[in-house]
C-alpha positions as CSV (number, residue, x, y, z in Angstrom):
1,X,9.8,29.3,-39.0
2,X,11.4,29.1,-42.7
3,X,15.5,29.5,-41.9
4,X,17.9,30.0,-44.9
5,X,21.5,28.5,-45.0
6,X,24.2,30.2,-46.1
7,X,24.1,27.9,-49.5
8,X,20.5,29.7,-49.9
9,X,18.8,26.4,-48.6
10,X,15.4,27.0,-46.9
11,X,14.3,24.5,-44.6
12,X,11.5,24.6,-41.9
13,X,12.3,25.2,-38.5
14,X,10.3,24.4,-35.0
15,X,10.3,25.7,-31.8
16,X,9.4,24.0,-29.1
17,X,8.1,25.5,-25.9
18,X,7.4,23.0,-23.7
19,X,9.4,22.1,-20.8
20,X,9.4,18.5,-21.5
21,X,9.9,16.6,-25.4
22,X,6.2,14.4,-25.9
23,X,6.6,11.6,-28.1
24,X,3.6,11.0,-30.2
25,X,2.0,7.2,-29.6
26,X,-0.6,4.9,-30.3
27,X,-1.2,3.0,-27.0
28,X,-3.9,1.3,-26.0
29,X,-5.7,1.9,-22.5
30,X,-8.6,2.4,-20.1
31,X,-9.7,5.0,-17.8
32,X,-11.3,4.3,-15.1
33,X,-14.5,6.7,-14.2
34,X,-17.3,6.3,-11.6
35,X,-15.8,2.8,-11.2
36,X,-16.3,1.7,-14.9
37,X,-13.4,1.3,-17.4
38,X,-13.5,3.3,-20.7
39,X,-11.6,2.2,-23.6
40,X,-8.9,5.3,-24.1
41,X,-6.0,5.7,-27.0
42,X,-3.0,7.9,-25.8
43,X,-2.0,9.6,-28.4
44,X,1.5,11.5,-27.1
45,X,3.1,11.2,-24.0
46,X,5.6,13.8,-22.0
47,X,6.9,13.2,-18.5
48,X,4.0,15.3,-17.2
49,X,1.0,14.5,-19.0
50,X,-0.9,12.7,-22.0
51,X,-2.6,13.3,-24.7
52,X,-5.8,10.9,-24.7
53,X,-8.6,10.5,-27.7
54,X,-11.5,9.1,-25.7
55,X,-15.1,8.1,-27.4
56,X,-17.9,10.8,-27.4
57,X,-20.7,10.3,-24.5
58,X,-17.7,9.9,-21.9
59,X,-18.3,12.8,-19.8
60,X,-14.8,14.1,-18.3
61,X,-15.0,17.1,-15.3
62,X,-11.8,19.6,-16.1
63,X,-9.8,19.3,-13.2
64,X,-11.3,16.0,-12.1
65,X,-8.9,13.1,-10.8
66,X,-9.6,9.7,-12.7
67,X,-7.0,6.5,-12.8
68,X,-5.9,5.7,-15.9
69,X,-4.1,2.2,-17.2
70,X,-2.1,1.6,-20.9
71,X,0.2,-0.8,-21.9
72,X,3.4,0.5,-23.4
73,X,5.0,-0.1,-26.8
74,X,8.2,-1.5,-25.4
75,X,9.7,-5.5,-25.7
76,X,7.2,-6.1,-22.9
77,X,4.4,-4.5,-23.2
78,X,4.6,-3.2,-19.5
79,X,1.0,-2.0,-18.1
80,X,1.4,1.4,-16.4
81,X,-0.9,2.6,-14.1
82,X,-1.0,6.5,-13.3
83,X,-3.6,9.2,-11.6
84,X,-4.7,11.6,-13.5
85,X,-6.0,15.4,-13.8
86,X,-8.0,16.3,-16.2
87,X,-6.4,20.0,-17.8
88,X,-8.4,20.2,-21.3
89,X,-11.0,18.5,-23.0
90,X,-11.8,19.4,-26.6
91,X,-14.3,17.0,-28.1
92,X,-12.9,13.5,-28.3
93,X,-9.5,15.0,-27.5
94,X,-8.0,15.1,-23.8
95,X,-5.2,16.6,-22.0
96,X,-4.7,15.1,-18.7
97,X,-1.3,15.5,-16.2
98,X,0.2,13.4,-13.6
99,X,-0.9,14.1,-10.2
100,X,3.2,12.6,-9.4
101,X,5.8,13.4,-11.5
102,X,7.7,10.7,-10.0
103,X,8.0,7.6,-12.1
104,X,9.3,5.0,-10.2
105,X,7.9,2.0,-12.4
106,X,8.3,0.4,-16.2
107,X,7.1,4.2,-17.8
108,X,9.9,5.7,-15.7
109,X,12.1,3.4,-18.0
110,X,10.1,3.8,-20.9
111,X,11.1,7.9,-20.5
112,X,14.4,7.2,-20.0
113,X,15.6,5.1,-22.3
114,X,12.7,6.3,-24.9
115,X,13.1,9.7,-25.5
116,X,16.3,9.3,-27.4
117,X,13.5,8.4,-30.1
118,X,11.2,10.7,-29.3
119,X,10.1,13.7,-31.9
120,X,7.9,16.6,-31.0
Protein backbone atom coordinates (compact mmCIF):
# COMPACT_ATOMS: atom_id res chain seq x y z
CA UNK A 1 0.00 0.00 0.00
CA UNK A 2 1.25 3.70 -0.89
CA UNK A 3 0.23 5.85 2.59
CA UNK A 4 0.55 9.72 2.54
CA UNK A 5 1.70 11.81 5.55
CA UNK A 6 0.19 14.72 6.52
CA UNK A 7 3.47 16.74 5.03
CA UNK A 8 2.22 15.03 1.56
CA UNK A 9 5.09 12.37 2.02
CA UNK A 10 4.21 9.06 0.23
CA UNK A 11 5.95 6.14 1.49
CA UNK A 12 5.21 2.35 0.86
CA UNK A 13 3.48 0.43 3.41
CA UNK A 14 3.24 -3.51 4.14
CA UNK A 15 0.99 -5.64 5.71
CA UNK A 16 1.79 -8.57 7.01
CA UNK A 17 -0.62 -11.47 7.56
CA UNK A 18 1.10 -14.05 9.08
CA UNK A 19 0.83 -15.02 12.50
CA UNK A 20 4.43 -15.22 13.05
CA UNK A 21 7.47 -12.44 11.65
CA UNK A 22 9.99 -14.87 9.14
CA UNK A 23 13.34 -13.54 8.95
CA UNK A 24 14.88 -14.09 5.64
CA UNK A 25 18.39 -16.29 5.84
CA UNK A 26 21.00 -17.95 4.06
CA UNK A 27 21.81 -21.14 6.06
CA UNK A 28 23.27 -23.93 5.16
CA UNK A 29 21.71 -27.56 5.68
CA UNK A 30 20.69 -31.12 4.71
CA UNK A 31 17.59 -32.98 4.57
CA UNK A 32 17.53 -36.14 5.16
CA UNK A 33 15.25 -38.45 2.55
CA UNK A 34 15.00 -42.23 2.15
CA UNK A 35 18.00 -42.28 4.44
CA UNK A 36 20.29 -40.10 2.16
CA UNK A 37 21.27 -36.38 3.03
CA UNK A 38 20.52 -33.64 0.43
CA UNK A 39 22.33 -30.51 0.41
CA UNK A 40 19.36 -27.77 1.36
CA UNK A 41 19.67 -23.71 1.68
CA UNK A 42 16.91 -22.16 4.09
CA UNK A 43 16.12 -19.26 2.83
CA UNK A 44 13.53 -17.55 5.72
CA UNK A 45 12.70 -18.97 8.86
CA UNK A 46 9.40 -18.31 11.20
CA UNK A 47 8.66 -20.12 14.47
CA UNK A 48 6.53 -22.54 12.47
CA UNK A 49 8.07 -23.34 9.30
CA UNK A 50 10.99 -22.70 6.62
CA UNK A 51 11.38 -21.74 3.52
CA UNK A 52 13.95 -24.22 1.73
CA UNK A 53 15.60 -23.95 -1.96
CA UNK A 54 16.48 -27.56 -2.65
CA UNK A 55 18.29 -28.79 -6.09
CA UNK A 56 16.02 -30.10 -8.92
CA UNK A 57 15.84 -34.13 -9.24
CA UNK A 58 15.06 -34.16 -5.27
CA UNK A 59 11.64 -35.57 -5.28
CA UNK A 60 9.65 -34.14 -2.19
CA UNK A 61 5.87 -35.86 -1.34
CA UNK A 62 3.49 -32.78 -0.07
CA UNK A 63 2.61 -33.63 3.20
CA UNK A 64 5.57 -36.07 3.61
CA UNK A 65 7.58 -36.01 7.03
CA UNK A 66 11.45 -35.78 6.33
CA UNK A 67 14.36 -34.59 9.12
CA UNK A 68 15.95 -31.80 8.34
CA UNK A 69 19.57 -30.32 9.94
CA UNK A 70 21.15 -26.41 9.42
CA UNK A 71 23.51 -24.66 11.21
CA UNK A 72 22.47 -21.30 12.39
CA UNK A 73 24.08 -17.86 11.80
CA UNK A 74 24.66 -17.14 15.42
CA UNK A 75 28.40 -16.74 17.46
CA UNK A 76 28.25 -20.49 17.46
CA UNK A 77 27.04 -21.76 14.60
CA UNK A 78 24.63 -24.12 16.60
CA UNK A 79 23.37 -27.24 14.39
CA UNK A 80 19.55 -27.57 14.76
CA UNK A 81 17.90 -30.53 14.09
CA UNK A 82 13.97 -30.38 13.37
CA UNK A 83 11.07 -32.80 11.69
CA UNK A 84 9.53 -31.56 9.04
CA UNK A 85 6.17 -31.51 6.87
CA UNK A 86 6.30 -30.81 3.63
CA UNK A 87 3.18 -27.91 2.84
CA UNK A 88 4.31 -26.58 -0.81
CA UNK A 89 6.74 -27.32 -3.28
CA UNK A 90 7.18 -25.06 -6.27
CA UNK A 91 10.10 -26.02 -8.41
CA UNK A 92 13.35 -25.63 -6.46
CA UNK A 93 11.34 -23.71 -3.81
CA UNK A 94 9.97 -25.47 -0.52
CA UNK A 95 7.64 -24.64 2.25
CA UNK A 96 7.98 -27.09 4.99
CA UNK A 97 6.44 -26.73 8.91
CA UNK A 98 7.44 -28.08 12.17
CA UNK A 99 5.77 -31.09 13.22
CA UNK A 100 6.60 -29.38 17.19
CA UNK A 101 6.31 -25.96 17.64
CA UNK A 102 8.15 -26.37 20.74
CA UNK A 103 11.75 -25.18 20.59
CA UNK A 104 13.47 -26.25 23.43
CA UNK A 105 17.12 -26.21 21.91
CA UNK A 106 19.82 -23.45 20.36
CA UNK A 107 16.86 -22.32 17.51
CA UNK A 108 14.53 -21.71 20.43
CA UNK A 109 17.23 -19.01 21.38
CA UNK A 110 18.05 -18.15 18.06
CA UNK A 111 13.95 -17.01 17.90
CA UNK A 112 14.17 -15.35 20.90
CA UNK A 113 16.78 -13.25 21.02
CA UNK A 114 16.69 -13.07 16.92
CA UNK A 115 13.67 -11.65 15.96
CA UNK A 116 14.42 -8.28 17.32
CA UNK A 117 16.39 -8.21 13.91
CA UNK A 118 14.20 -9.90 11.95
CA UNK A 119 12.31 -8.14 8.81
CA UNK A 120 9.53 -9.61 6.82
Amino acid sequence: LKCTCVCNHVFPVVLERRKHIRKKVELRGRLLHADKPFPIKVTDISRFGLKLKVEYGLDLDVEGKYLIEFILDDTTGSRVSKEIIVRTVHQKQVGVEFLSYDHYDKFGTYLLFHFNEMVS
